[in-house]
PDB file as gemmi writes it, atoms N, CA and C in Angstrom:
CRYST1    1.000    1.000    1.000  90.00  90.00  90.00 P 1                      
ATOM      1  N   UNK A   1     -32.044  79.878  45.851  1.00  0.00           N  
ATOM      2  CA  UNK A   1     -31.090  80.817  45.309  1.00  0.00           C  
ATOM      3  C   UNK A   1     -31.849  81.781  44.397  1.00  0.00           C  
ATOM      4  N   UNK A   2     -31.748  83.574  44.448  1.00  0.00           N  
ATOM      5  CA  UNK A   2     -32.607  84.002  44.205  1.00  0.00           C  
ATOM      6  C   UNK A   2     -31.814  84.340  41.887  1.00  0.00           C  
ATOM      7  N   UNK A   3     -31.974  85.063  41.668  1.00  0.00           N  
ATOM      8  CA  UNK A   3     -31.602  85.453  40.425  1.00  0.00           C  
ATOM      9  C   UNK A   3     -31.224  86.617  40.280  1.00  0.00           C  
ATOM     10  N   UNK A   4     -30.523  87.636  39.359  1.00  0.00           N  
ATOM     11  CA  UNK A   4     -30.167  88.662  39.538  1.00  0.00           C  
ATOM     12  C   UNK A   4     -30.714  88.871  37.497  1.00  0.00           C  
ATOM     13  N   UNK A   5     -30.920  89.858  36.955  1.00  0.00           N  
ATOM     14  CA  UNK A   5     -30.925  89.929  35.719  1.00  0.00           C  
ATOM     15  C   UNK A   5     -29.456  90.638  35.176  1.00  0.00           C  
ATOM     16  N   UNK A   6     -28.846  90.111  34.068  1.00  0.00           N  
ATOM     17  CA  UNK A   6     -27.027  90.531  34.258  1.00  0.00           C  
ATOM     18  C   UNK A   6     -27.422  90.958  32.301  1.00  0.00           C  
ATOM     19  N   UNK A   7     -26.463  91.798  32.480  1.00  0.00           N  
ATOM     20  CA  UNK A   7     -26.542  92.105  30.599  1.00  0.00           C  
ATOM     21  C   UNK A   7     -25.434  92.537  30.423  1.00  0.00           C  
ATOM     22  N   UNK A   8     -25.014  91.589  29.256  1.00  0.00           N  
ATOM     23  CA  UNK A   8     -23.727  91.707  28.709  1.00  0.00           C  
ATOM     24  C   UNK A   8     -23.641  91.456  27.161  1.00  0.00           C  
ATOM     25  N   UNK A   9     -22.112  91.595  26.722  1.00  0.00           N  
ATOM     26  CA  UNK A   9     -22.426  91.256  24.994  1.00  0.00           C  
ATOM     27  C   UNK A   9     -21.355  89.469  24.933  1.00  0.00           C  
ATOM     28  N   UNK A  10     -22.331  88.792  23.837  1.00  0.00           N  
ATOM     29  CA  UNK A  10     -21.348  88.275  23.497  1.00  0.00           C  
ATOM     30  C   UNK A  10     -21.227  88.404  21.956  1.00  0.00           C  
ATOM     31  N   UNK A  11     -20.158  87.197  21.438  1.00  0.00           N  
ATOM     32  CA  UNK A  11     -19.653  87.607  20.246  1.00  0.00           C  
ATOM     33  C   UNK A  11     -21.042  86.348  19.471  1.00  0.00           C  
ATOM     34  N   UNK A  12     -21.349  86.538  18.154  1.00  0.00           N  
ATOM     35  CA  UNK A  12     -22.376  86.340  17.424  1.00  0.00           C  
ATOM     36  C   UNK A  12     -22.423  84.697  17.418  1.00  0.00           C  
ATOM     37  N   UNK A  13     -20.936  84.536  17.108  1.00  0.00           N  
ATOM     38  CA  UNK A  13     -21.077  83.064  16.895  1.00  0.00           C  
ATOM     39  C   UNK A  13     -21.121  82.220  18.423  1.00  0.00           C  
ATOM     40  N   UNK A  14     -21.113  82.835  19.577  1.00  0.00           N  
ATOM     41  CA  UNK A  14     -21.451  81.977  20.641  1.00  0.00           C  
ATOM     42  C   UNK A  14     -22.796  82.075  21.212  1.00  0.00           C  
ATOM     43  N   UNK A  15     -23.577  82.887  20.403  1.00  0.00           N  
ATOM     44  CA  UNK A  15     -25.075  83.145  20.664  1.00  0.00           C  
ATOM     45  C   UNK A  15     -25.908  81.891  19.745  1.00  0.00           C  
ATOM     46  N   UNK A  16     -25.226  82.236  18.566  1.00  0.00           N  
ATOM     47  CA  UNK A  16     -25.673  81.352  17.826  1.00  0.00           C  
ATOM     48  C   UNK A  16     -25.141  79.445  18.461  1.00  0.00           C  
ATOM     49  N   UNK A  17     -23.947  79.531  18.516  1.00  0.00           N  
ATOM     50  CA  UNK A  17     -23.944  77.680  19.158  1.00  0.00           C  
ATOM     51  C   UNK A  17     -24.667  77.825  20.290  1.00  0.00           C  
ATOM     52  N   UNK A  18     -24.877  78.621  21.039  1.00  0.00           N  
ATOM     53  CA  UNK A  18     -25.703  78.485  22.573  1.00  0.00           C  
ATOM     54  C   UNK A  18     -27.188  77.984  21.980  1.00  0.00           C  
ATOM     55  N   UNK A  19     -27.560  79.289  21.207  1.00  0.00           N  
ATOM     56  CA  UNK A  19     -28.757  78.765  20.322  1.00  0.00           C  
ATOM     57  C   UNK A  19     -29.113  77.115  20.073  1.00  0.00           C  
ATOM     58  N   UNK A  20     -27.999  77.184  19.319  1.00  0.00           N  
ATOM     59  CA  UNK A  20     -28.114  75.522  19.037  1.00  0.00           C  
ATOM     60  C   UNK A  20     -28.134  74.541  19.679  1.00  0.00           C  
ATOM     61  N   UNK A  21     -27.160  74.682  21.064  1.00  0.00           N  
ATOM     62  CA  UNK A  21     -27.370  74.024  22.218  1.00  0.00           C  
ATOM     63  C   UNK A  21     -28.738  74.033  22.671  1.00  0.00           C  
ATOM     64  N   UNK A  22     -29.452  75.003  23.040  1.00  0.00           N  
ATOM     65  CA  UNK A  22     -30.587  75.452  23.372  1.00  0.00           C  
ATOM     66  C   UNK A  22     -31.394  74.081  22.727  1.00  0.00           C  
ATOM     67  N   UNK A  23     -31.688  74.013  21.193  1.00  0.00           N  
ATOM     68  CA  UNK A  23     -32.462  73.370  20.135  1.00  0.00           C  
ATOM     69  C   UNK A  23     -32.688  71.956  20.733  1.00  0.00           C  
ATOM     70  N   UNK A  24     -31.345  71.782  20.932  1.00  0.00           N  
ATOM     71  CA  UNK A  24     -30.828  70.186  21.004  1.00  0.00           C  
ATOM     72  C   UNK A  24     -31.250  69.861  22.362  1.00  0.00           C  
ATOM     73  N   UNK A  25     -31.012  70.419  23.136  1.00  0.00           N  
ATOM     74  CA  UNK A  25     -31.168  69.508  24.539  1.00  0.00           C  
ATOM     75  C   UNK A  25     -32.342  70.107  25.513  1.00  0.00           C  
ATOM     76  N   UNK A  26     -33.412  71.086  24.336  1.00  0.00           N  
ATOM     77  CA  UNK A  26     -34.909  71.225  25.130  1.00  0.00           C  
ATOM     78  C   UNK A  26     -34.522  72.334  26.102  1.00  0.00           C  
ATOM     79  N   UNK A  27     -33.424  73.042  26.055  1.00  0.00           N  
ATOM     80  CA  UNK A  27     -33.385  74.686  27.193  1.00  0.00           C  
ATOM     81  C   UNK A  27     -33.251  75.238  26.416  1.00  0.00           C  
ATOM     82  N   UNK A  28     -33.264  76.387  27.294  1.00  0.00           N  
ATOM     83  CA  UNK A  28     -33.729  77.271  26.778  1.00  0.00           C  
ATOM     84  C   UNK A  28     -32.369  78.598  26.809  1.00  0.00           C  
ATOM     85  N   UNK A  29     -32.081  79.116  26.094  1.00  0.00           N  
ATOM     86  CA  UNK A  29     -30.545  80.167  25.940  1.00  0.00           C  
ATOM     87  C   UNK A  29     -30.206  80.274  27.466  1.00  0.00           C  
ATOM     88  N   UNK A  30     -30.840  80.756  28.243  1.00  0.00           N  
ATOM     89  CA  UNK A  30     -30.146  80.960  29.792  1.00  0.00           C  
ATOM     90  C   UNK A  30     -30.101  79.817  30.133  1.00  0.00           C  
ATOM     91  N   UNK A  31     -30.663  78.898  30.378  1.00  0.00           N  
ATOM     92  CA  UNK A  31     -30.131  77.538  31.136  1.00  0.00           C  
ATOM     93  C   UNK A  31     -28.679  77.124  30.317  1.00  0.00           C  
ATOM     94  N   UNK A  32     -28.280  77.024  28.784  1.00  0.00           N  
ATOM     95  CA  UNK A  32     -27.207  76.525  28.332  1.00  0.00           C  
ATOM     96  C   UNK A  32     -25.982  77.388  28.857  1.00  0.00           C  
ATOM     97  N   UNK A  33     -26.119  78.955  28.882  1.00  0.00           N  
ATOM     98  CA  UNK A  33     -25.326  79.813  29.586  1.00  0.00           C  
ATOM     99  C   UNK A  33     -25.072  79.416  30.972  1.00  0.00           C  
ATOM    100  N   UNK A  34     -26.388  79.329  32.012  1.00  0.00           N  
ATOM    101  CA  UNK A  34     -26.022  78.778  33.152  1.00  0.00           C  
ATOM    102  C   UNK A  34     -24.720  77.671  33.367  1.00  0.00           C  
ATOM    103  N   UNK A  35     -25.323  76.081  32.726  1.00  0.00           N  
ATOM    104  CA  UNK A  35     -24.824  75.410  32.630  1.00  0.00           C  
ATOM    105  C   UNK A  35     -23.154  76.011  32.115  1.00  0.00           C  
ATOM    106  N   UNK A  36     -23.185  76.227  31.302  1.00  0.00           N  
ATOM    107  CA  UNK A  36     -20.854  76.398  30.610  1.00  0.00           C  
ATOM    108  C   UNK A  36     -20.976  77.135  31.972  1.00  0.00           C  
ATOM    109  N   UNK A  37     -21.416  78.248  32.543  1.00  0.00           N  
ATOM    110  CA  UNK A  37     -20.725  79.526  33.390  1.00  0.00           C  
ATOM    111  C   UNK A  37     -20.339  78.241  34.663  1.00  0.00           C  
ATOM    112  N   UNK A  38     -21.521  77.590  35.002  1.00  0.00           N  
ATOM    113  CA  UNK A  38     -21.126  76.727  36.148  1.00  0.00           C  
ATOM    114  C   UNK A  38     -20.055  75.587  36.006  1.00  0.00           C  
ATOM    115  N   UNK A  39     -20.222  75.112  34.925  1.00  0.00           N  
ATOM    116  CA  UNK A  39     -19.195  74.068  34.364  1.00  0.00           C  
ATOM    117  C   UNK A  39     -17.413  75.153  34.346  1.00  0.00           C  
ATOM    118  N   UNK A  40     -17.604  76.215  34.015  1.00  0.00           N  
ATOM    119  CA  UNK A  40     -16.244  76.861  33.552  1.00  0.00           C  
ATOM    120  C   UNK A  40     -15.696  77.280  35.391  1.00  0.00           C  
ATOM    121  N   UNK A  41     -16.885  77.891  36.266  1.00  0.00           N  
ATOM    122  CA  UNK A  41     -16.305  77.769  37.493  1.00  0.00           C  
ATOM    123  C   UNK A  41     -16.003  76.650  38.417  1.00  0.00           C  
ATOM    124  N   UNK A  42     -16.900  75.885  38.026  1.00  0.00           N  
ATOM    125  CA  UNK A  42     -16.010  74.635  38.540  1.00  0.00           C  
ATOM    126  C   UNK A  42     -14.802  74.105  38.213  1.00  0.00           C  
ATOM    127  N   UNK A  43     -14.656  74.302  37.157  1.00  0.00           N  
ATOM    128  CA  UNK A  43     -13.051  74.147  36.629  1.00  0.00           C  
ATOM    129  C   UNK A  43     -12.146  74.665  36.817  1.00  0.00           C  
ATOM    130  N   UNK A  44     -12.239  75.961  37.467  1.00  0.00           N  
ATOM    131  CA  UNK A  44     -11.277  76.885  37.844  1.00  0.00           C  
ATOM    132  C   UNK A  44     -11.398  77.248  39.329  1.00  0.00           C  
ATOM    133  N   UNK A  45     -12.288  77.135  40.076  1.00  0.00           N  
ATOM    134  CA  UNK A  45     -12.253  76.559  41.193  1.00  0.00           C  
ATOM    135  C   UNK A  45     -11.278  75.119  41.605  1.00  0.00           C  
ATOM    136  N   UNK A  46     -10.949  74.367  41.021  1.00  0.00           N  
ATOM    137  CA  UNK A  46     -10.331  73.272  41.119  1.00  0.00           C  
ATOM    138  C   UNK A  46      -8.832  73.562  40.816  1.00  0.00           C  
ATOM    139  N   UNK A  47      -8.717  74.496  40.498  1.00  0.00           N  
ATOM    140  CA  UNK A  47      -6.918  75.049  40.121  1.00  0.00           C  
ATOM    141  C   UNK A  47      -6.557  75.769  41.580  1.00  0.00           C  
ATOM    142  N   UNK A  48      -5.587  75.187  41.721  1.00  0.00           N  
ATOM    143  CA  UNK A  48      -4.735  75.640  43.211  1.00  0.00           C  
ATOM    144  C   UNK A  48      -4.616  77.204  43.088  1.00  0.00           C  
ATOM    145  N   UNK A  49      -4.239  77.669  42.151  1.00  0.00           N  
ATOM    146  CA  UNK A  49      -3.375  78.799  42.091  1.00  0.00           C  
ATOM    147  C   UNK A  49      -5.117  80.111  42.124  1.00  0.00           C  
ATOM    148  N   UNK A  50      -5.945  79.787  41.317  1.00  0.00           N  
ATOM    149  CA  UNK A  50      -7.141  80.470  41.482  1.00  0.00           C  
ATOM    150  C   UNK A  50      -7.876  80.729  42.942  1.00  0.00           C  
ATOM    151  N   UNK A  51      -7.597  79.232  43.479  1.00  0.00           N  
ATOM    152  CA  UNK A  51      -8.180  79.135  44.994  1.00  0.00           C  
ATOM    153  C   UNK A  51      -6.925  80.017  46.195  1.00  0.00           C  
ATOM    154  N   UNK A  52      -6.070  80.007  45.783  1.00  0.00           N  
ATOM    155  CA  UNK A  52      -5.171  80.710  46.464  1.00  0.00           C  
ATOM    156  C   UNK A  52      -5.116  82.046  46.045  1.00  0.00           C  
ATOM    157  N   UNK A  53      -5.823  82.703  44.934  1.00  0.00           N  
ATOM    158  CA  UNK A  53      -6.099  83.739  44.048  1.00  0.00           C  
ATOM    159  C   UNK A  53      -7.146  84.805  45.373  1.00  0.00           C  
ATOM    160  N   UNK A  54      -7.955  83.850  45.100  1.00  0.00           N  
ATOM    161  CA  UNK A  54      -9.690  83.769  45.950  1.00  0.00           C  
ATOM    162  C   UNK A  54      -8.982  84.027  47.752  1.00  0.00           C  
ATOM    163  N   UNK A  55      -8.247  83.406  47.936  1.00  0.00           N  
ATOM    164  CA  UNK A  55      -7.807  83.661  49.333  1.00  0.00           C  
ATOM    165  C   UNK A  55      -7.400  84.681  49.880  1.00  0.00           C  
ATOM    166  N   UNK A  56      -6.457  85.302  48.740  1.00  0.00           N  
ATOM    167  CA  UNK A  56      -5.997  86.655  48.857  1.00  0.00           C  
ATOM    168  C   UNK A  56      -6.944  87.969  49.026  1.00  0.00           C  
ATOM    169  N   UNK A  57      -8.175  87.793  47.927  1.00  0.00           N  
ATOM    170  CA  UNK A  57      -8.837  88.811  47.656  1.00  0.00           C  
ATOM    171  C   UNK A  57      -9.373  88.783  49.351  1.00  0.00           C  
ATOM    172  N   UNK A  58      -9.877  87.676  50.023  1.00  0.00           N  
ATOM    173  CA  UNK A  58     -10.623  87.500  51.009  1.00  0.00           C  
ATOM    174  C   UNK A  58      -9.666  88.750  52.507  1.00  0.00           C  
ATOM    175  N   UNK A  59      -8.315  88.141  52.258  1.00  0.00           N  
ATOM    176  CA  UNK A  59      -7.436  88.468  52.971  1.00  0.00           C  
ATOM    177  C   UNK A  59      -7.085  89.725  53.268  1.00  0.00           C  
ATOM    178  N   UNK A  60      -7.140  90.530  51.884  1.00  0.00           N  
ATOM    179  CA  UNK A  60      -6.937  91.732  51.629  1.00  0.00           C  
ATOM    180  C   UNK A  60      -8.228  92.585  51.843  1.00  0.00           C  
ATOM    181  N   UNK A  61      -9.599  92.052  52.409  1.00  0.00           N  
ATOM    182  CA  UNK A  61     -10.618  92.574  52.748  1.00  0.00           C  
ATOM    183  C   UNK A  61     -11.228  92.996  51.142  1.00  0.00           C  
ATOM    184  N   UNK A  62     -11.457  92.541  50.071  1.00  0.00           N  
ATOM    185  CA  UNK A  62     -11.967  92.413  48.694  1.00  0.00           C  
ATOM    186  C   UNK A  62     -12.856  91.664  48.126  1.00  0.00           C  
ATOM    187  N   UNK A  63     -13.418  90.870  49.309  1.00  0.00           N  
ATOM    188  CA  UNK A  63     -14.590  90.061  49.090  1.00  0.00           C  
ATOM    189  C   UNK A  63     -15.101  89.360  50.260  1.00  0.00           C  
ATOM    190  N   UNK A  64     -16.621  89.256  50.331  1.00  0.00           N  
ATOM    191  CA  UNK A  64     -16.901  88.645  52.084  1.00  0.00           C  
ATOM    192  C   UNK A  64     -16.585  87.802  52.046  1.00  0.00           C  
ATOM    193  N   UNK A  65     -16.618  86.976  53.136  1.00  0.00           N  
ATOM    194  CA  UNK A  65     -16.383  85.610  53.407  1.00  0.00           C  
ATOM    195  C   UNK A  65     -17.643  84.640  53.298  1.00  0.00           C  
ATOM    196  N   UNK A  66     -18.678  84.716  52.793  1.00  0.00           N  
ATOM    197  CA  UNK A  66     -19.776  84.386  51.565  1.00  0.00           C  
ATOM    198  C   UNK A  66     -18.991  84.194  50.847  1.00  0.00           C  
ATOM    199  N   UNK A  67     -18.442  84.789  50.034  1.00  0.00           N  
ATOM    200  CA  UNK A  67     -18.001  84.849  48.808  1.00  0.00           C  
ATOM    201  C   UNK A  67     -17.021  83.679  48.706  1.00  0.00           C  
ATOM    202  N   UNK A  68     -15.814  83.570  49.488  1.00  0.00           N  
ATOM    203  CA  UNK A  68     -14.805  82.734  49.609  1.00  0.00           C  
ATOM    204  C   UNK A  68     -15.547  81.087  50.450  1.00  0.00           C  
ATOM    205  N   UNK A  69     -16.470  81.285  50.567  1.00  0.00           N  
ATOM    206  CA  UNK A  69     -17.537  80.002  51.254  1.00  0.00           C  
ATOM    207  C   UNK A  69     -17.826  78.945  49.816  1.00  0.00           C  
ATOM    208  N   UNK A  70     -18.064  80.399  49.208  1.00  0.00           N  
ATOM    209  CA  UNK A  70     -18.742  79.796  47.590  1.00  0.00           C  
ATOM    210  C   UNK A  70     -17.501  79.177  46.762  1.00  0.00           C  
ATOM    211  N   UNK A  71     -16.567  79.378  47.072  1.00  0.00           N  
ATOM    212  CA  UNK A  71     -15.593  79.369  46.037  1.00  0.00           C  
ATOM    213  C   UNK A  71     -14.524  77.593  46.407  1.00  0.00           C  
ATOM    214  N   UNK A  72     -14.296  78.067  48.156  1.00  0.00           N  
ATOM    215  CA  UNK A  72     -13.307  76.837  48.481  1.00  0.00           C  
ATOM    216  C   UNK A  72     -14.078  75.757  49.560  1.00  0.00           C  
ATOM    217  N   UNK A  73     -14.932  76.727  49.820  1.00  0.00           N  
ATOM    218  CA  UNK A  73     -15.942  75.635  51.098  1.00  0.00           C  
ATOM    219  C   UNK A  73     -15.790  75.800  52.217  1.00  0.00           C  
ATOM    220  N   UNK A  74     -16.695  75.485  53.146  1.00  0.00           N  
ATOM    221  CA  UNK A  74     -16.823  76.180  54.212  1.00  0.00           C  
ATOM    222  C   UNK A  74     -15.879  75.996  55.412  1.00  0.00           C  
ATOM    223  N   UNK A  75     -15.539  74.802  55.189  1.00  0.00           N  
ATOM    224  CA  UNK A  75     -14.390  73.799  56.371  1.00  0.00           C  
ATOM    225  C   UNK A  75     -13.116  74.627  55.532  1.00  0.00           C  
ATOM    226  N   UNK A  76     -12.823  74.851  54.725  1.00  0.00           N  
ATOM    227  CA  UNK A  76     -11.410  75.631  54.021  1.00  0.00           C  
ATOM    228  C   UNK A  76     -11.440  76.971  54.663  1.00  0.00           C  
ATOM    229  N   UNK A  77     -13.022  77.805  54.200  1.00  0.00           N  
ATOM    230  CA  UNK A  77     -13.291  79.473  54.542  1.00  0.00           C  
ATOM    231  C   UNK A  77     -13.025  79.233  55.766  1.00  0.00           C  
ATOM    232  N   UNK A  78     -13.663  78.213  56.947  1.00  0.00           N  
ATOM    233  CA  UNK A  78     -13.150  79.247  58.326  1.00  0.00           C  
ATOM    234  C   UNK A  78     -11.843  78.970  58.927  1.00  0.00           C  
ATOM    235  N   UNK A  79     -11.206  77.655  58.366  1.00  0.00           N  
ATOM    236  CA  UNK A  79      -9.693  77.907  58.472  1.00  0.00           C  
ATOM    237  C   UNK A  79      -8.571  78.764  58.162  1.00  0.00           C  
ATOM    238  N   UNK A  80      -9.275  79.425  56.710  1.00  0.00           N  
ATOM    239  CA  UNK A  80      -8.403  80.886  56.713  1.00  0.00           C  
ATOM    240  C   UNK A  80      -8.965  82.368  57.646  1.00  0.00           C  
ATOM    241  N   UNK A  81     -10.345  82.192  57.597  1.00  0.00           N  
ATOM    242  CA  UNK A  81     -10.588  83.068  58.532  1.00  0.00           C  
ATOM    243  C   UNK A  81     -10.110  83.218  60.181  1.00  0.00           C  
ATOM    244  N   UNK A  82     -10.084  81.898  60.584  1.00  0.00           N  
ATOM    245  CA  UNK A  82      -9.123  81.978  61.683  1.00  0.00           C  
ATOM    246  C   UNK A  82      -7.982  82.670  61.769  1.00  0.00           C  
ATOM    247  N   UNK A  83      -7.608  81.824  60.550  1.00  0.00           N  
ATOM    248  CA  UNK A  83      -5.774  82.391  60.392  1.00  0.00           C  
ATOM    249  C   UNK A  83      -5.776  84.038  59.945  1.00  0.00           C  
ATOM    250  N   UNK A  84      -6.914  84.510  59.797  1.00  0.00           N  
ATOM    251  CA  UNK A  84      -6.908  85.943  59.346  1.00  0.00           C  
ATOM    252  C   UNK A  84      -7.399  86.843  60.834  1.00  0.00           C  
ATOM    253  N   UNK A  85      -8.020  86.352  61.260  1.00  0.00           N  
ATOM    254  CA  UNK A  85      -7.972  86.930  62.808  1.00  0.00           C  
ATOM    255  C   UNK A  85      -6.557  86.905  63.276  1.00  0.00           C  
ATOM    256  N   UNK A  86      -6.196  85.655  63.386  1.00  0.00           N  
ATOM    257  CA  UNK A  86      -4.610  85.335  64.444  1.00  0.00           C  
ATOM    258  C   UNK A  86      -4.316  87.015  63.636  1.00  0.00           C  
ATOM    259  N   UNK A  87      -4.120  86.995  62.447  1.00  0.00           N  
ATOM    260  CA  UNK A  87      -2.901  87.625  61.560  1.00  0.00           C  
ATOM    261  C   UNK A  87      -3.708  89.285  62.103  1.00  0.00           C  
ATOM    262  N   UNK A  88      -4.601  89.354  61.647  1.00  0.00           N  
ATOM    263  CA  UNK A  88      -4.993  91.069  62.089  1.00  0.00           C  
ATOM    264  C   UNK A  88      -4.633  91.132  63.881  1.00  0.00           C  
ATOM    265  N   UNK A  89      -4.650  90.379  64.538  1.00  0.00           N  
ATOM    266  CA  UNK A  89      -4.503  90.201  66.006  1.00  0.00           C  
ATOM    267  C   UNK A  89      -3.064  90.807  66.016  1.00  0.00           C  
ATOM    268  N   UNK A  90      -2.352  89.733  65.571  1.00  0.00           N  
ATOM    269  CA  UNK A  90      -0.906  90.194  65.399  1.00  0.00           C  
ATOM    270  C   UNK A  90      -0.493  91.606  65.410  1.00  0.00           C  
ATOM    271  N   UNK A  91      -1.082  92.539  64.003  1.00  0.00           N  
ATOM    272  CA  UNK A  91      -0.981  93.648  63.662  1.00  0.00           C  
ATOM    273  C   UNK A  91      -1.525  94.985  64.685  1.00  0.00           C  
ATOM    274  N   UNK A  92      -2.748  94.167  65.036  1.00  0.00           N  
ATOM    275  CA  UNK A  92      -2.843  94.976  66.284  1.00  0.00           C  
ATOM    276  C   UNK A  92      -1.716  95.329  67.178  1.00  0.00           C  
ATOM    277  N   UNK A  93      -1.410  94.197  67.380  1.00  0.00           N  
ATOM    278  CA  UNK A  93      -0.207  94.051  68.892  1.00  0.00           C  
ATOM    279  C   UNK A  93       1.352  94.620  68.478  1.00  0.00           C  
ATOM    280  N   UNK A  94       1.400  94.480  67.350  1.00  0.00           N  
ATOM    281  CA  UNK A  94       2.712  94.961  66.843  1.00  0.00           C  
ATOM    282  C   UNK A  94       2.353  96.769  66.648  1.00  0.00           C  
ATOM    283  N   UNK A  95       1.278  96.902  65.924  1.00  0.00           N  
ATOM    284  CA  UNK A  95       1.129  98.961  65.997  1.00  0.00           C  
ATOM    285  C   UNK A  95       1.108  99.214  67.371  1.00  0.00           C  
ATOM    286  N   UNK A  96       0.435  98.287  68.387  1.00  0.00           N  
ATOM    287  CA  UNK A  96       0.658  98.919  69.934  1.00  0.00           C  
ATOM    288  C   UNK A  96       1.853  98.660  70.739  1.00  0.00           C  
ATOM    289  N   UNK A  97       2.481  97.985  70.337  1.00  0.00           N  
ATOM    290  CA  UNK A  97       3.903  97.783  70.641  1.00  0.00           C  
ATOM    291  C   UNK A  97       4.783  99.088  70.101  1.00  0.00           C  
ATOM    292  N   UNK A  98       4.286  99.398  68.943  1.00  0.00           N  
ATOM    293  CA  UNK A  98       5.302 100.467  68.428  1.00  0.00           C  
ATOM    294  C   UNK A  98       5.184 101.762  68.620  1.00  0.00           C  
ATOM    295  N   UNK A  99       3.622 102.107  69.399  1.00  0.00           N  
ATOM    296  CA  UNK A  99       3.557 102.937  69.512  1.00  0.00           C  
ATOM    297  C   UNK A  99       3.968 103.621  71.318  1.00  0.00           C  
ATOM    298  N   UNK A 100       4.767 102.006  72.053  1.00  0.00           N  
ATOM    299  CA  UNK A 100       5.183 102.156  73.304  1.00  0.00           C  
ATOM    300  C   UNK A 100       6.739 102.998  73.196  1.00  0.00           C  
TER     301      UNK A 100                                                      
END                                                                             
């Protein structure tokens, strides 16, 4: 997995406990960030309503299907992707129907 360099702000006092995290358990500021960011998406990955969140964006053509791989898994991603073919299939057949 490659890395991307990301820059953002945070607020003072979560630099500083990250810091401290850092002290304590031998990492270093980006690994303690890593760690919560992965810990906080896993947690919200696990909420129905987020994963059905994630489905939509996929649905609505707002994110690849990479993306939704990462999020619900791969046996989940190509079961909606199926169901997103059937469904654009559909739409096909119904604009050419209407345009008979």
């Amino acid at each position: 997995m490659g890395t991307k360099r990301v820059n953002f702000r945070l607020p003072e006092e979560l630099i500083t406990q990250a810091d401290i995290a850092a002290e304590v358990t031998h990492k270093n500021r980006t690994e303690v960030l890593i760690e919560a960011l992965r810990q906080y998406l896993e947690e919200k990955e696990s909420e129905e309503d987020f994963r059905e969140a994630v489905v939509e964006l996929y649905l609505d053509d707002q994110i690849e299907f990479e993306a939704l791989v990462d999020v619900i898994g791969r046996q989940d991603a190509e079961s909606v992707r199926a169901s997103k073919q059937v469904l654009d299939r559909g739409e096909e057949l119904a604009d050419k129907l209407a345009d008979l």
